[in-house]
Every structure is written in C-alpha cells, then in structure tokens.
Residue, then its C-alpha position, 0 to 999 in steps of 0.5 A: x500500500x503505497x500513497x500516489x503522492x503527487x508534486x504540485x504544478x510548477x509555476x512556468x513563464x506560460x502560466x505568468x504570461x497567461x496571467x499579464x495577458x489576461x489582465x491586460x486583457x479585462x483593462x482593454x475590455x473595460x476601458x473600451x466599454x467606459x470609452x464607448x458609453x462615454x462617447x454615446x452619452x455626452x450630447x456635445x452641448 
C-alpha cells in the first residue's frame, strides 16, 4: 500500500504570461466599454 503522492504544478513563464495577458486583457475590455458609453452619452452641448 503505497500513497500516489503527487508534486504540485510548477509555476512556468506560460502560466505568468497567461496571467499579464489576461489582465491586460479585462483593462482593454473595460476601458473600451467606459470609452464607448462615454462617447454615446455626452450630447456635445
């Protein structure tokens, strides 16, 4: 009876890019969204 001990994942360079990518990614998103309803909301005066 021997235990399947498993090591855990090692941390790479793709999970830190998949990471900044992901980020940068929601940042985009949302500065897009906010620019958009900013842009159809003010009237010029």
């Amino acid at each position: 009876m021997t235990a399947n001990v498993q090591k855990p994942r090692e941390f790479t360079g793709r999970h830190m890019l998949a990471i900044i990518l992901a980020f940068f990614g929601v940042v985009i998103a949302v500065n897009l969204t906010m620019a958009t309803l900013a842009s159809t909301s003010w009237t010029g005066l």
